[in-house]
N, C-alpha and C positions, 0 to 999 in steps of 0.2 A: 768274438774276435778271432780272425785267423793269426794262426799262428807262422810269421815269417823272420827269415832275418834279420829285419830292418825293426820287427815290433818286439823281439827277444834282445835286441839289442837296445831298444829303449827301457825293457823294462831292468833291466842289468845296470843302465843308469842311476834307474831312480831308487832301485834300491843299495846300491853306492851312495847314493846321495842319504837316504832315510838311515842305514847301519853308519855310516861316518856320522851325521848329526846326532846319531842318540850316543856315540862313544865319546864325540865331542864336549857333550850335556853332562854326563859320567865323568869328565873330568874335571868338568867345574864344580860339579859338587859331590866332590870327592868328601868333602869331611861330613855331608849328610851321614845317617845312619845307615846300614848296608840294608835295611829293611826300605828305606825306599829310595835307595838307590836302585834294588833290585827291582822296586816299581817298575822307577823311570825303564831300566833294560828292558822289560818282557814288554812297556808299553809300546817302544821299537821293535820287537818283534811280532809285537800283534799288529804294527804298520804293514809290519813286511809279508804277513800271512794275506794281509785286507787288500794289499796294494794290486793284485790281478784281480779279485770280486768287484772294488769298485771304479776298476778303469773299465768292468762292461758295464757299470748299471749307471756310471754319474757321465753326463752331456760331456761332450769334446771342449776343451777349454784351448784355442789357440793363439794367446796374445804375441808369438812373434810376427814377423812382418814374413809377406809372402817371401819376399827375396831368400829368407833367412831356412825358409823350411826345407827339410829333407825330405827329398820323392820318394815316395813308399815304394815299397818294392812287391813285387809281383806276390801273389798269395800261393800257399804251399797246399799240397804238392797237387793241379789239379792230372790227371793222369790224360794226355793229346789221343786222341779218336781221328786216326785218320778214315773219313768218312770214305766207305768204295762206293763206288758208279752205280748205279742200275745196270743191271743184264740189259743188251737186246735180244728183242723178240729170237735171233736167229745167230745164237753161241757167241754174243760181241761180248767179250773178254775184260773184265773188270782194267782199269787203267790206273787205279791208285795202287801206291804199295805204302805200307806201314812203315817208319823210321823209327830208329832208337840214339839218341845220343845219352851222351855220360851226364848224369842228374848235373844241376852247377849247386856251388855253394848253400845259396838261397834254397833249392828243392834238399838240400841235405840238413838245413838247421835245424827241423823236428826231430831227424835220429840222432844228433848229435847229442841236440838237448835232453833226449828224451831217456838214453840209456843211464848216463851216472843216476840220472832221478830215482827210474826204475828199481837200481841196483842201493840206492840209499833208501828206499819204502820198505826194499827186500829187506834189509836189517833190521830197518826198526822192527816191521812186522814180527821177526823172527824172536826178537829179543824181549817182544813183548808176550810172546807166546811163551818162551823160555819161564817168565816169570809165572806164569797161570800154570804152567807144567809142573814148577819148583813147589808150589803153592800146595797144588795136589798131591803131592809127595811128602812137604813137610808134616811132623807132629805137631799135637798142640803143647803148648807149654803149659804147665800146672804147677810152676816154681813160686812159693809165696810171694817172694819177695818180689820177683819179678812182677806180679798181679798184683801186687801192691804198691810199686812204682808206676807201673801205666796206670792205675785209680787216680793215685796221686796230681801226677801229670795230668791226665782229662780233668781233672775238678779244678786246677788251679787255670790253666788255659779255656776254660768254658768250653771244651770240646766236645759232645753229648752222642756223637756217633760211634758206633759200639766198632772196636780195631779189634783186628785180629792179631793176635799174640802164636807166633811158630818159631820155630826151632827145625834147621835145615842142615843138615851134613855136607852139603853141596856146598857154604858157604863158609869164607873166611873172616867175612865182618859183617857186621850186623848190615840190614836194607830193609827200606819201607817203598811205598808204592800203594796206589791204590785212589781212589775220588769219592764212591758211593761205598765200597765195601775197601775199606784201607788197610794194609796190611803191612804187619811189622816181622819181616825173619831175621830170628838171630842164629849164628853160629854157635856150636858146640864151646867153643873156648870161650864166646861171650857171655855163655851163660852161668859159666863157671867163676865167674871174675863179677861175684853178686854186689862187692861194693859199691860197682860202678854202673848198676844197673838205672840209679835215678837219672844220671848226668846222657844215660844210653838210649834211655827214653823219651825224656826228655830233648831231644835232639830230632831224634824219628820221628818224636808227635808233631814237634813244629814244623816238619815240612810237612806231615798229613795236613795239618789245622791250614796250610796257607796256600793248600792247592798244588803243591811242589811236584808233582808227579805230572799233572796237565801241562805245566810250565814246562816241563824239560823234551815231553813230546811236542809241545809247539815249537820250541827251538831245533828240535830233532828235523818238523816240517820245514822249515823255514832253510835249514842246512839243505836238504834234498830239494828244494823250489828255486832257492837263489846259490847252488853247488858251485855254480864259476866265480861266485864273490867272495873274496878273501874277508872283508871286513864282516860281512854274515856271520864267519865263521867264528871269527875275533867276538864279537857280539854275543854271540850264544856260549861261548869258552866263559865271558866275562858276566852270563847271567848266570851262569851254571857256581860259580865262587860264589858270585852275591847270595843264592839260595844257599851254599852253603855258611855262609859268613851270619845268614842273617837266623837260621838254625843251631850257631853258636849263641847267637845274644840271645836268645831266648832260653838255652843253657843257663849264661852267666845271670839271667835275671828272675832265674831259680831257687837262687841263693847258692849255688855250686860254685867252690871256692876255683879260681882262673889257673892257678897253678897246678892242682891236681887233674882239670880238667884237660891243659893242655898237654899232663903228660901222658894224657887216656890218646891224645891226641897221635902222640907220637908212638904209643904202642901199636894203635890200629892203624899206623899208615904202614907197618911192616906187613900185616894183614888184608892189605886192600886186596879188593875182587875186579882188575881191571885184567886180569886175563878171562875173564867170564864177561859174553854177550848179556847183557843186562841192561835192561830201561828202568833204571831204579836209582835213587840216594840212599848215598850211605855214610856212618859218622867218618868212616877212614879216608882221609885226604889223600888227593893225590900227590904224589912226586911233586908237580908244579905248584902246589898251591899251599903245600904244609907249611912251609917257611910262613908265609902272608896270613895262614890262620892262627899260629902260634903267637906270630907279632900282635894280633890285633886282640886275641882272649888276655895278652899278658898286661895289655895299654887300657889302662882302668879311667884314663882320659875322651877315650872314646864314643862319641853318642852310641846310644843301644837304646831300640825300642820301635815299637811297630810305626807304619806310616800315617802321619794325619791325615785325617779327610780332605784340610787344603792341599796336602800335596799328592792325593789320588782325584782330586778334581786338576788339579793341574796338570797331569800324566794323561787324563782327559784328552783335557782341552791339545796338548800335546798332540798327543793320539791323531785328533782328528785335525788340528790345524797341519798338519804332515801329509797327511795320509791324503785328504778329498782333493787338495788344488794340485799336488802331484800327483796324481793318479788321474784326475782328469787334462791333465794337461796331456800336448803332442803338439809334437813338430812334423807329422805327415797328416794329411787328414784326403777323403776318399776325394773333396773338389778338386784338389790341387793334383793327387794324381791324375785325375780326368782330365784335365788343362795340359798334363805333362805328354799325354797320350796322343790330344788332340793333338797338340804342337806336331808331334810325328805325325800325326797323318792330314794338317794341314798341305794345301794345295804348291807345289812352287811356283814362283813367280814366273809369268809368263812372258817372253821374250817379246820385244817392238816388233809387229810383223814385217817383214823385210820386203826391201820396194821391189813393185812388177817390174822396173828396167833398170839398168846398171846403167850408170853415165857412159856416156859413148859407146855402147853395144845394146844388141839384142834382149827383150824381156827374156828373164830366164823362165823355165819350164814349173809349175811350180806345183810341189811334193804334196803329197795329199796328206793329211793330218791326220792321225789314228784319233778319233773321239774322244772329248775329255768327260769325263764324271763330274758333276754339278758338285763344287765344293759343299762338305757339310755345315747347315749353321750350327753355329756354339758348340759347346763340350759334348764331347761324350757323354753319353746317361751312364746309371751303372748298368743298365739291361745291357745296353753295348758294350760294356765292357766285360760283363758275364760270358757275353754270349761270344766275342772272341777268343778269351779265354778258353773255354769249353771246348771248340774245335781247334787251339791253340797257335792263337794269330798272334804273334811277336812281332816287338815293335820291328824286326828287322823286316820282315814279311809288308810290315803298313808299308814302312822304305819302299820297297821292291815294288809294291803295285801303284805306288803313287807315281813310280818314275811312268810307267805305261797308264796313267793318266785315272784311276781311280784313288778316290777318297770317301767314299760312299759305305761308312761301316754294315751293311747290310750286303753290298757284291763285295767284300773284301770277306766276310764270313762263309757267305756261298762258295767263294772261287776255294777258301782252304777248305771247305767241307767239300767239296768235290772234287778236289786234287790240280786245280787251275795254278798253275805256279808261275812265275814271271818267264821263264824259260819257254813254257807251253805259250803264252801269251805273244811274245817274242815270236816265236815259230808259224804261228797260225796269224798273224797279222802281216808277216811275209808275204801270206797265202794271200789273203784279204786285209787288206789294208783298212778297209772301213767296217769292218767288223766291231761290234759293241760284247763287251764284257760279258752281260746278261747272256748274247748268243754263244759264247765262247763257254760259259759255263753250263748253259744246256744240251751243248755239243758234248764237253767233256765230261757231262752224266751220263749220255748213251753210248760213249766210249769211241767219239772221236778223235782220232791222233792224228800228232802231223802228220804219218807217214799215208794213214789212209785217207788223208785230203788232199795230198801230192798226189795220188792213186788214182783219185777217182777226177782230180781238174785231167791228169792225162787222158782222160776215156770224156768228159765234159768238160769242155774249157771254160765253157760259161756258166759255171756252178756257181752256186754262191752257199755260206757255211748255213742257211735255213733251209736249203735243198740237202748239203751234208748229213744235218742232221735226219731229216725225214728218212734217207733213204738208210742211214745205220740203225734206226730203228726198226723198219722193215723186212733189215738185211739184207738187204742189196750190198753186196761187193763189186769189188776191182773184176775177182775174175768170174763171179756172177754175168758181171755184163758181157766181158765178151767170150763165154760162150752160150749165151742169147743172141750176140752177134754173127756166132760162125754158124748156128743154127739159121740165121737168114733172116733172124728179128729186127728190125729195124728200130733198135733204140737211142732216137736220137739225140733225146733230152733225158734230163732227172724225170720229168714227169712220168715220161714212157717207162721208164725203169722202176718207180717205187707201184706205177697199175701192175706191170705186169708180176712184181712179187709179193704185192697184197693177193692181188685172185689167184695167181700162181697158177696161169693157165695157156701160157705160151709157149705152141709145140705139142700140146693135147688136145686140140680137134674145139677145145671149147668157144673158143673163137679167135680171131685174129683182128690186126688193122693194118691199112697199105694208105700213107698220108703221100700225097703229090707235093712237087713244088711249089705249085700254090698253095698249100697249106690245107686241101679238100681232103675229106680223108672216110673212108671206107670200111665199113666195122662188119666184119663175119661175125653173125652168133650164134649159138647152140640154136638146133634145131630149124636153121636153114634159112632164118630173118636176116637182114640184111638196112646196114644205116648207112645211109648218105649221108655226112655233113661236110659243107661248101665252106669255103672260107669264111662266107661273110656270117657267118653262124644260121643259115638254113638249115633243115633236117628234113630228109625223106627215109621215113623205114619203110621196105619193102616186109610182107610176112611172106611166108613161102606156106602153100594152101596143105592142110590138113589131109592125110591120106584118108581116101573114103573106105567108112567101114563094111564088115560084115556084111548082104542083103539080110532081111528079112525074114522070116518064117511065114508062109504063107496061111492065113489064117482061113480056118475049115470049118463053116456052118454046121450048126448044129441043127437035129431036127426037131 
C-alpha cells in the first residue's frame, strides 16, 4: 500500500472510529471489573496495531455507491525524470531541461507523518534500554523477607517463572517489567519499609503474571502509529489505569487489608519515578490517577477478579468484528481512479463542421485541421498509469495535449519523456500544420526546435518535419547549407543536403553532381567515371579507361 494523503487520512478515520468505540464500550461497562475492562482496552488497541497489516492482506471491501467515493490521490513521492533528447550525430544540443517545483501537500504527507513517529520509536527505544541498563547495574536482593514475600506471591498466583528480585539506587519506587525473564526493582527506601513488602509484591507480580509490560509497549506502538489521534491517546492513558487498577485487586484479593494498602498508596505517590524515562509499571500512582485508585481499594463494593473466558472470547469476537470490515473497507479504490484519469484525458467533443458556403457569399477558404489522435477505448490500465506517472504526466499535462488533439496514453508518455510540450507542439504546427505527434516527438528526440525549423524552411521552403528530422540527425545546419552554397554546391533540396553530409564529400575532389532543369543530372566520381541519369530514370556510366602499366621485362632464353 502506498503511502499517500488521501490513504493517511483514511486510516486516521478509522482508527478515530476503532479508539472512540472501545472508550464508548469502557463506558458501558464501567461497573465490570478493572481486569476485564482492561481486557476490553488492549483489545482496542490490538485493533489499532492489526488495523494497517490487515488493510494490506484482506480484499477491498467497497459497499459505497460510486457517486459517493473519494478520488485517490496521486501516490507519493514518485521522484519526475525529465527524460533528455539523443545527441545528433554532429554536437545537436540536448533540448530538454530539468524543472523543480515546491513538493505539494500530497508529496509532503510521508515526512509529516513520518518524523513525530520516528521521534516517538526514539523514546521508547531509549527507555527501554534505560531499563536493561538499570538492570545491569542493579544488586541482587537477599532480604528474607523480601524472598519470602515473592515465594509467597508466585505460589498463591500460580506463577512458576522464576523473577528476578533487585534493588536499584537509581530508583524512587519500586518497578517491574519484563515477559520471558521479568524483573522486579526495588528502591533503597522500599526496601527498608519490610512490612509492606507482601502488598509490594504482590502488586509487581500481578502485572508480571498478566503480561503488563507487552501491554504498555503495545500502547506505546499504537501512540507513535496513530500520533495525530487524540482519542489513541485517551485510550492508552485509560489502559494504562486499568492495568493499574487491575494490579490493585489482585492486591486486595491477597487478603491485604484496603486501608493500609491504600495508605502504601499514598506514600509511594510522593516517590513516583515520572521524572525518569522508563518503560515500566510501578506501585506509585500517578498525580492523575491516585485520587480513582484510593477510591476504588477503599469501595469493598467493587467487582475484583480476573476476566472470564466469556468475556475474553467476547473481546475476541470484538477484536475482530472491528478490526476485518474496517480495515478492509475504502472509499477510493485503484478503478475508479482510473475512470477519474480517464475522464481527463477523454476526447472533447467535437464541433458541427461548418458549411463550405455562407448564405449569400463566397465559400469560405477552409483551414486545415491539425490531426486528431484515435480516442482511447476504456480506462486506463494500471501499466498506463504507472507509466505516466514515472515520467510525470499530470493531469494538467493530459489537459494541455488533448487540447492539440491527442489522447493516446502511449504519445502523451513519449511527448513528456522527450520533452514535447504543448508550447513546442503549438510552434511546430505553425510550421506544419499537418504534422502528426509521433513526428513531432522523433523530431524533438534529435533536437529539433522551432527555431531550427524556421531556419532551415528559409534555405527549403518545401521541407517537411520527416526531412527536418533526417537532416538534424545527419547534421546538416542552417549555415551548413549555405556555405555549401557559396561554395557553388547546388543544394537544392533536403535530399541534396543530408547526401552531401553523410559522404561528406563536397568540395574534395571526391565527386560532384550538376542536375539540369530537366531534372538529368550528372554525377563526377572518384577516379574519373562518370553517370548519366536522364530524367525519366535511364542510367549511362561512362568508366574512364585504366592507365596502362609498366612494359614488361623481356624474357631471355636459356641455354
Amino acid at each position: 500500500m502506498t503511502i499517500t494523503a488521501a490513504s493517511l487520512l483514511e486510516l486516521g478515520l478509522k482508527s478515530l472510529l476503532i479508539a472512540g468505540l472501545t472508550l464508548a464500550i469502557l463506558r458501558l461497562v464501567r461497573t465490570r471489573s478493572a481486569a476485564e475492562r482492561s481486557l476490553v482496552a488492549h483489545a482496542g488497541l490490538v485493533a489499532l496495531l492489526a488495523l494497517p497489516v490487515a488493510a494490506l492482506l484482506l480484499p477491498q471491501w467497497t459497499p459505497l455507491p460510486a457517486a459517493w467515493s473519494v478520488r485517490q490521490a496521486a501516490a507519493l513521492p514518485v521522484t519526475e525524470v525529465a527524460a533528455m533528447p539523443a545527441e545528433a550525430l554532429h554536437d545537436a544540443a540536448p533540448v530538454a531541461a530539468a524543472t523543480w517545483n515546491w513538493p505539494s501537500l500530497s508529496d509532503m504527507a510521508l515526512g509529516i507523518y513520518a518524523l513525530p513517529l520516528l521521534l516517538l520509536f526514539a523514546l521508547m527505544a531509549l527507555a527501554v534500554v534505560r531499563l536493561f541498563a538499570m538492570r545491569a547495574r542493579a544488586d541482587v536482593l537477599v532480604e528474607a523477607s523480601w524472598l519470602s514475600a515473592l515465594a509467597e506471591a508466585q505460589r498463591r498466583m500460580g506463577f512458576k517463572h522464576g523473577t528476578a528480585l533487585l534493588v536499584s539506587e537509581e530508583l524512587r519506587s519500586p518497578i517491574s517489567w519484563g515477559v520471558l525473564r521479568p524483573t522486579i526493582v526495588l528502591s533503597p527506601k522500599a526496601v527498608g519499609a519490610v512490612g509492606e513488602a507482601e502488598a509490594i509484591i504482590a502488586h509487581e507480580l500481578a502485572h508480571v503474571a498478566r503480561l503488563d509490560w507487552a501491554k504498555l509497549l503495545a500502547a506505546r506502538l499504537a501512540c507513535a502509529l496513530f500520533w495525530f489521534n487524540p482519542l489513541v491517546w485517551m485510550l492508552a492513558r485509560e489502559s494504562h489505569q486499568l492495568r493499574e487498577e487491575a494490579a490493585d485487586d489482585a492486591v486486595l484479593m491477597a487478603d491485604i487489608d484496603g486501608p493500609d494498602y491504600a495508605t502504601l498508596l499514598v506514600g509511594a505517590a510522593r516517590h513516583d519515578n515520572q521524572g525518569a524515562l522508563l518503560a515500566a509499571h510501578g506501585v506509585a500512582p500517578g498525580k492523575g490517577s491516585l485520587k480513582r485508585r484510593i477510591t476504588r481499594v477503599l469501595d469493598a463494593s467493587l467487582k475484583r477478579g480476573p476476566a472470564s473466558a466469556s468475556w475474553m472470547l467476547m473481546s475476541l469476537v470484538l477484536l475482530a468484528g472491528i478490526t476485518a470490515p474496517l480495515a478492509a473497507f475504502s472509499a477510493t479504490t485503484g478503478q475508479r481512479a482510473a475512470a477519474a484519469v480517464h475522464a481527463v484525458a477523454a476526447p472533447a467533443p467535437t464541433a458541427a463542421p461548418q458549411s463550405a458556403a455562407v448564405a449569400g457569399g463566397a465559400p469560405e477558404a477552409a483551414t486545415p485541421a491539425a490531426p486528431v489522435a484515435k480516442p482511447q477505448a476504456g480506462p486506463l490500465t494500471v501499466d498506463e498509469l504507472v507509466g505516466m506517472r514515472a515520467v510525470g504526466v499530470t493531469p494538467e499535462d493530459v489537459r494541455a495535449m488533448r487540447r492539440h488533439g491527442s489522447v493516446d496514453s502511449d504519445d502523451i508518455i513519449a511527448a513528456k519523456a522527450s520533452g514535447v510540450d504543448p508550447d513546442y507542439i503549438a510552434a511546430m504546427r505553425r510550421l506544419f500544420p499537418h504534422a502528426a505527434l509521433d513526428d513531432m516527438i522523433g523530431a524533438r528526440a534529435l533536437g529539433v526546435s522551432p527555431d531550427y525549423a524556421r531556419a532551415m524552411q528559409a534555405q527549403f521552403p518545401d521541407v517537411d518535419l520527416d526531412d527536418l528530422t533526417a537532416m538534424r540527425a545527419v547534421g546538416v545546419t542552417p549555415d551548413y547549407v549555405a556555405r555549401m552554397r557559396r561554395a557553388g554546391q547546388p543544394l537544392s533540396d533536403p535530399d541534396d543536403a543530408i547526401e552531401a553530409r553523410t559522404v561528406g564529400s563536397w568540395g574534395n575532389g571526391r565527386h560532384s553532381v550538376v542536375r539540369s532543369r530537366s531534372g538529368a543530372t550528372v554525377r563526377a566520381e572518384a577516379g574519373g567515371s562518370v553517370e548519366v541519369r536522364s530524367a525519366d530514370g535511364a542510367v549511362v556510366r561512362v568508366a574512364a579507361p585504366s592507365p596502362p602499366g609498366p612494359p614488361k621485362s623481356p624474357v631471355v632464353p636459356k641455354d
